[in-house]
N, C-alpha and C positions, 0 to 999 in steps of 0.2 A: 868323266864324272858320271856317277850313277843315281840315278834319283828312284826310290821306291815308293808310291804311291799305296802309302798304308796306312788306314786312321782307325780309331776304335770308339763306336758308340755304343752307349749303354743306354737302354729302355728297359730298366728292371730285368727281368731276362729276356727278352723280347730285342731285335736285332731286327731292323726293316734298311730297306734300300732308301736315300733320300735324293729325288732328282731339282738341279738347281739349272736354270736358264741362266748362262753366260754369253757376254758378248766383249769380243776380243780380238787380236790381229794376231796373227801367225809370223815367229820371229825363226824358228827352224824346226826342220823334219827329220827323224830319226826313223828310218823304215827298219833297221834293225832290231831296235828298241820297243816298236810298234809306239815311237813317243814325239809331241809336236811339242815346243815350244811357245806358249801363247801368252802374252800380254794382254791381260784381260783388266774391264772393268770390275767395280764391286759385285759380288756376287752374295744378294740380298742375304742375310740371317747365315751368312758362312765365313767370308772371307773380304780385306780390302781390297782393291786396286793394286796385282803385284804380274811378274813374270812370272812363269811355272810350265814344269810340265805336265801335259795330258796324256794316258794312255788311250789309246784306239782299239777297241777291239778287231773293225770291223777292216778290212785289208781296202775295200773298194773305199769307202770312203777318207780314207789315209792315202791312198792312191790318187784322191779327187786333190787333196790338197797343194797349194804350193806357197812357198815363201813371199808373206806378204798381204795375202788374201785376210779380209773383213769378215768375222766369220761370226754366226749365233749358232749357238747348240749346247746340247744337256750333259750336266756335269751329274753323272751316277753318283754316288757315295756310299758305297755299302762297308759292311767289316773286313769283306776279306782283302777285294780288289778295286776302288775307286776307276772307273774310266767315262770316257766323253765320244756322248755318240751324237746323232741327229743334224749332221752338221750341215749349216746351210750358207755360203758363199755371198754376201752382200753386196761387193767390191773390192778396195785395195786401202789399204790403212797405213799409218806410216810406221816407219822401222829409222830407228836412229841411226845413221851413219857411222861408222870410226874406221880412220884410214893410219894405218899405225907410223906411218911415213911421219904423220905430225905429230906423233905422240907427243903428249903435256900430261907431267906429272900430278896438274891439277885438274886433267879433267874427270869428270863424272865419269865413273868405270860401269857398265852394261853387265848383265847376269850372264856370268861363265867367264867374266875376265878377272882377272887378280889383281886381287888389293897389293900395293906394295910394302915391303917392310918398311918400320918405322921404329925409332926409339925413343921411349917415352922412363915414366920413373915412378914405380911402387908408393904405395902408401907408406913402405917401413924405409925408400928413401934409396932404392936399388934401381940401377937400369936396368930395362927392361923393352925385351921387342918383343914385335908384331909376330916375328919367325921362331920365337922361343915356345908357343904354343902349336904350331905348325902341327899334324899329325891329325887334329882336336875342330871339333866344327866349334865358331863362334859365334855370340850376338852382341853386336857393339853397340854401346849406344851411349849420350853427351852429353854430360849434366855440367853444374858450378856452382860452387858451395853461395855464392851472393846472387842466385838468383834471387827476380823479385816476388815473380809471379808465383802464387801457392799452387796450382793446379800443371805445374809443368817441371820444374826438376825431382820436387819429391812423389810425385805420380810416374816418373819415367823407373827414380828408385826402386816403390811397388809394386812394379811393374817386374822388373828386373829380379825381384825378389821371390816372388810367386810364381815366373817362369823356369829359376834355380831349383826350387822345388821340384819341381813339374820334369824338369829334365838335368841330371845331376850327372851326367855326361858329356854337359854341355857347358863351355865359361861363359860367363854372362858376363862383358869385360865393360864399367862404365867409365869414361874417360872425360876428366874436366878440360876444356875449352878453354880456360881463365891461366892463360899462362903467364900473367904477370901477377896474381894473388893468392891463388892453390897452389901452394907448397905441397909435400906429402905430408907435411906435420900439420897443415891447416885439415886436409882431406883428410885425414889421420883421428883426427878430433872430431871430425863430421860423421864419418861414414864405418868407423873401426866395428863400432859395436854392431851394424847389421850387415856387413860383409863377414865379424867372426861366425854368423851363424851357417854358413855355407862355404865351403870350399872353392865352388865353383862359382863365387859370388865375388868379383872383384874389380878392386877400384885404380886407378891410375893417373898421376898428374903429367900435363904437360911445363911443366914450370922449366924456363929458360927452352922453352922447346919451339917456339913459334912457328916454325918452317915445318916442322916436322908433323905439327897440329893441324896446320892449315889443308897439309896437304893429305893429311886421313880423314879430314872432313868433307875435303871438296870432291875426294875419290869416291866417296859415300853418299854425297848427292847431296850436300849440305851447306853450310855457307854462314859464318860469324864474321863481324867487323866492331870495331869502335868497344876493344875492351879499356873504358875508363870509368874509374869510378866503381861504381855496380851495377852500371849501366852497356851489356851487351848484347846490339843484333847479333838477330841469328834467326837462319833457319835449319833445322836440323832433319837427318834421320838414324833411325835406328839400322841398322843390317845384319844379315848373317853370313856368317863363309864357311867355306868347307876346310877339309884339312889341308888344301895347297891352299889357301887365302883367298878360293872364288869366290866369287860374289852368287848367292843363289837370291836372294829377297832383302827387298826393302823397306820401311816402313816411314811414310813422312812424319814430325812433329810429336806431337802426344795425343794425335788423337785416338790412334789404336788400341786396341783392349788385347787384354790376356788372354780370353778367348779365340781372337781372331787370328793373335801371334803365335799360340797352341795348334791351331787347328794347319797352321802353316807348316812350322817346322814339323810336326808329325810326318807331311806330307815330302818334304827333303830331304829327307834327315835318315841317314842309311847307318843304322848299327851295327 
């Protein structure tokens, strides 16, 4: 997997560096790449709480580092080359274990492991997989046409929709959760008219799919129960994968903005 660390700011014509203080745990080292893997907290007026990687310029301090280490230091952000220097060693932070010996198809998959195929069913009522799109980076994310709440399916929508824009190389694949009431003809009726506007804008049911749902959601770090009525827990995230179905980022809930899911995939996202 390759990850290119390129974002583009515009200041009228005016281009300045912009350094951000993160603080984060080191999940892996790439001395080849000059690239560290770190799980990092929010990082103020930039980005949420995600995995990612950092470039190093500097060999000694890439050299200091090891798997595992608590680390604060400056995240550069310029146009041409984004990289992370200043690094200063706190302690030792935690790193989620996975021992593949126990593999569980439902558990919560980590950045760089692969999501598994699944078959789900188009709007126009077609099977349809996960591995059909394979090649193609994606960003999934979990709506249902009887949500209750107005600040949380049709914001994931707009979301979705203004990200298509933004990046029309990329599917923006929204999948309903509500496998006993979204048909593709219910989702069909809901959602036709603002997935015709984009290609890369589309929608998906799980209907009679339950097994299949649960376990793209719980791989995704998500979690629904008790669909009765129009009433469904849950807690969700959005995600993105590469062309083999890695996992690169995740996004918990709705509370994430366009902005800060822009400034991301910029940042993974190898064309």
């Amino acid at each position: 997997m390759r990850y290119i660390l390129i974002f583009f700011i515009f200041f009228g014509c005016n281009t300045k560096n912009e350094v951000y203080d993160v603080k984060g745990t080191v999940h892996s080292i790439d001395n080849t790449k000059k690239s560290v893997l770190i799980a990092h907290d929010t990082i103020v007026d930039l980005m949420m709480p995600m995995v990612m990687p950092f470039t190093i310029r500097n060999d000694k301090e890439l050299n200091n580092l090891n798997i595992g280490d608590s680390v604060h230091f400056q995240f550069v952000w310029n146009q041409e080359s984004p990289f992370a220097r200043g690094f200063n060693i706190v302690g030792k932070g935690n790193i989620p274990e996975h021992d593949d010996f126990f593999d569980d198809i439902y558990l919560e998959k980590q950045v760089g492991q692969i999501i598994d195929d699944v078959s789900l069913v188009s709007m126009e009522g077609q099977a349809v997989k996960l591995s059909d799109s394979d090649g193609s980076y994606r960003f999934i994310s979990y709506i249902f046409s009887r949500c209750p709440m107005p600040n949380l399916c049709p914001a994931i929508v707009i979301k979705n929709k203004a990200l298509a824009y933004k990046f029309p190389d990329i599917d923006f694949i929204m999948i309903s959760f509500d496998y006993k009431y979204d048909t593709p003809q219910i989702l069909y009726d809901y959602y036709h008219d603002i997935a015709s506007e984009k290609d890369n804008l589309i929608v998906w049911s799980s209907n009679e799919r339950i097994e299949e749902i649960y376990q793209l959601v719980k791989q995704s770090g998500g979690n629904f129960w008790g669909v009765e009525e129009n009433k469904i827990g849950h807690t969700l995230k959005s995600i993105l994968i590469g062309p083999n179905r890695e996992l690169l980022a995740s996004w918990s809930g709705e509370q994430w903005t366009v902005l800060h899911a822009e400034r991301a995939i910029s940042l993974l996202v190898d064309f």
